[in-house]
N, C-alpha and C positions, 0 to 999 in steps of 0.2 A: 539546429534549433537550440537557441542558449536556454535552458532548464535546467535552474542550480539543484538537479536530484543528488544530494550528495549521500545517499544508500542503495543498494540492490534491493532488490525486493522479487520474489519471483511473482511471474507477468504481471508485471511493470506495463503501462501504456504506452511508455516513450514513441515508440516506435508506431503505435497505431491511431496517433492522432489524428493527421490528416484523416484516418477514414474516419472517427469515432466522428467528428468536430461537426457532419453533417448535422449530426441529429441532436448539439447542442439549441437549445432555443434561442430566436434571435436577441431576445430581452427577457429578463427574470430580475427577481431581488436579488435575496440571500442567496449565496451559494454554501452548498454541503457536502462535505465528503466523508463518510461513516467508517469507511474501508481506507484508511489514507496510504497505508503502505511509504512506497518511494514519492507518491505525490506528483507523479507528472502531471496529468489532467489541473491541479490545485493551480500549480504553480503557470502552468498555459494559459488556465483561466484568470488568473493573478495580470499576470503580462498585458492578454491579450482583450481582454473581456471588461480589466480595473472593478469588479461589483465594488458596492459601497460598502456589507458586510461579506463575509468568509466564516465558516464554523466547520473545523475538520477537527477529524474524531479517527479514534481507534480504540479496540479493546486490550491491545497490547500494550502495556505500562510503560518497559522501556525506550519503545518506540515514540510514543508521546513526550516521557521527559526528555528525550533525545531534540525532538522540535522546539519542544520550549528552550533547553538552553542554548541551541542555533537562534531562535528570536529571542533570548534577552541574555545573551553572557557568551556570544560569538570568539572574543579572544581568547577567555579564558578555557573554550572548550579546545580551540587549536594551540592550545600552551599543552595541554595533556594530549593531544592528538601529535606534535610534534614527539615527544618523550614513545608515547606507543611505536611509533615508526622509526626510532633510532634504536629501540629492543628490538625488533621484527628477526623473528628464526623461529624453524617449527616448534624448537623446546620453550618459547617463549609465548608462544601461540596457546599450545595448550594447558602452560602456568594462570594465564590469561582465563582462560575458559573457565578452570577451575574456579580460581578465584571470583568469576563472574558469578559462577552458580551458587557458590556460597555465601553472596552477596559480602564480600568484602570490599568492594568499589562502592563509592558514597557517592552521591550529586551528582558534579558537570563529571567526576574524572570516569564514573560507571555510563556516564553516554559517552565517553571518550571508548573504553570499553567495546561498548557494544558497536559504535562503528567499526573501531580495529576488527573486532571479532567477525561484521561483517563485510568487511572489505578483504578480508585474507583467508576468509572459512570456503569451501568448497561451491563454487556457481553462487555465493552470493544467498544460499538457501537460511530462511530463517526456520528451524527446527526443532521441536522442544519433543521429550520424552511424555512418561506420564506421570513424573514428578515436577515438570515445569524446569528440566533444566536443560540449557541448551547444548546439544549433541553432534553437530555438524564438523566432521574435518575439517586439517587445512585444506586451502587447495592449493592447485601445482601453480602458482605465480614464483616467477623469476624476481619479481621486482612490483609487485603490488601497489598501486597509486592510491594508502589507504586513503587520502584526502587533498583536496585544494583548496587552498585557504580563500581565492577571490570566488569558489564557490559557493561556501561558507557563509562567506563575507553576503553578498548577491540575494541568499536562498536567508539570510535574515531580514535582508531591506523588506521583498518580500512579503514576510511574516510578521512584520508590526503590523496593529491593530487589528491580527487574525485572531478569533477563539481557537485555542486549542484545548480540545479535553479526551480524559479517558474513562470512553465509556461505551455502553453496547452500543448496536448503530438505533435501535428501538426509541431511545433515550433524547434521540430527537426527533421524535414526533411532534412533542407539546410545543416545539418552535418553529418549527416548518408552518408558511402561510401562505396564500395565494400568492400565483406566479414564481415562487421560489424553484429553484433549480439544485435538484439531489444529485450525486454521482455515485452510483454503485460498481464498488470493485469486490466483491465478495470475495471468501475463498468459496473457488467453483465448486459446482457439483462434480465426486469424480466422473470422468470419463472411463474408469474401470474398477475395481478394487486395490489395484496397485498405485492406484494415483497418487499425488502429495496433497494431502492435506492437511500435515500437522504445524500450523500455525501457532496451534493452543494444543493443550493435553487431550481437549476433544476433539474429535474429527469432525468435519461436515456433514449432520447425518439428512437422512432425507424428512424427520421433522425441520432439520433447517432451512428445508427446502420450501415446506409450506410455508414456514413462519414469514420469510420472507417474501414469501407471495404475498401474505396477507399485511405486511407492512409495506407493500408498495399498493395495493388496495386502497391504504388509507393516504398514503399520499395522495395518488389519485383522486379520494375523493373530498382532498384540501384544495384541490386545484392544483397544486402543485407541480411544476416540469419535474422528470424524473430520466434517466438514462442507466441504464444495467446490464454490464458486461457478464457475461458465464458463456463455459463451453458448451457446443453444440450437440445439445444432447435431447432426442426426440421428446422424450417426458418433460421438460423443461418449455419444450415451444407450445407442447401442448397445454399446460398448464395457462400460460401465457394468452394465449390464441382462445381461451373462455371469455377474456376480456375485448371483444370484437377493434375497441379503438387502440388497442396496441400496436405500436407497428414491430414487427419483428424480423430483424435483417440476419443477412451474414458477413462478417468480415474473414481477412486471412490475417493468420498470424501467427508467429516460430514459436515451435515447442523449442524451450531451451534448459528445460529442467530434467535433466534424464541423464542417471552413470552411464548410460552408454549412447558416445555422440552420434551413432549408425541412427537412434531412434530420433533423434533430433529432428527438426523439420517443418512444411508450414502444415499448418491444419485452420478451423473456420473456428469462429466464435459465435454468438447472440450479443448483436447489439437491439437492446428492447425497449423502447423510448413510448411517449406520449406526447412528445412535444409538435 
């Protein structure tokens, strides 16, 4: 499946399309992604679906400048993307990091940056401390593919006349209308206390757990399609399962985010739709 994801992003949809794609609605407006991360879902629906609008969103700053200067300044970001990957060496890597955290990267060449950083950093994990700076090793690549340019290239066609902004996923409420179709990729609830959750300096707490119950309530009650991935975790269906027209599935899907590959493996998820 050609999907110009040109970042990692830990779970990534890539891979669980085919199952997710069931419980996409046949017809909607808008479509929305709050959670965009690597954006496969976006860019499937992009391909495969053509909506006439697109509004994908994230709260992560860099991540969003990163998208916009893929849709509107595609060469000039693979001009500083070529230069990152003819330094590529670990003492280079974390001159890099530094420098990122300090924010002495300006514009397209700090989303140059952050791709490098996440195309060569450890499983692709985006990781920030409690100062907002990001912390992630290298990782063991021989010969790392930070980027391809006709991906680039592709993953900007694309992104003309998408809204991109950064902001909470909440923040599009006041735009969400009948028949619209949301896609939620949250960071999940953990599955333990050791899980990954540091996206942001805060973790995923379980007020975030309501909260977002209650802002898919209010979808719901726009009319709105809605779809929302998180792991399979019994308090979460249950929450779910108050709302009788919920449908609530399971899918299978690789854990891939774990220092030790032994723990690697497949496990289920919650796909929990309306549509």
């Amino acid at each position: 499946m050609n999907l110009p994801t040109f970042i990692k992003w830990p779970g990534g949809k890539r891979r669980l399309i085919s199952q997710l794609e069931k419980y996409f609605p046949e017809k909607f407006g808008t479509y929305f992604e709050p959670f965009l991360g690597a954006g496969a879902i976006f860019f499937y629906i992009r391909i495969n679906r053509a909506p006439k609008k697109c509004i994908i969103s994230d709260i992560n700053k860099d991540l969003i400048d990163t998208y916009i200067a893929v849709r509107d300044n595609p060469q000039l970001l693979i001009k500083h993307l070529v230069w990152f990957k003819r330094q590529h060496s670990k003492n280079f890597y974390y001159k890099v990091r530094q420098l990122f955290n300090e924010h002495r990267f300006k514009n397209i060449k700090r989303c140059a940056a952050f791709i490098y950083l996440n195309k060569t950093c450890f499983n692709g994990i985006y990781r920030v401390n409690k100062k907002n700076e990001f912390n992630v090793p290298i990782g063991r690549y021989k010969n790392p593919e930070i980027f391809n340019q006709n991906t680039i290239l592709y993953a900007s066609e694309l992104l003309q006349d998408t809204i991109i902004l950064c902001q909470d996923y909440r923040e599009i409420l006041t735009l969400v209308k009948k028949n619209d179709f949301v896609y939620l990729d949250p960071c999940y609830d953990p599955l333990k206390k050791t899980s990954f959750t540091e996206y942001t300096p805060d973790k995923f707490s379980l007020q975030d757990r309501y909260d977002l119950h209650q802002f898919i309530l209010s979808l719901d009650k726009k009319e709105a399609f809605f779809l929302l991935s998180n792991n399979n975790i019994l308090e979460v269906k249950a929450l779910y399962k108050q709302t009788a027209i919920f449908s609530i599935s399971e899918i299978t899907a690789a854990r891939c985010v774990n220092g030790d590959v032994k723990k690697r493996g497949k496990i289920t998820e919650l796909a929990i739709s309306n549509a």
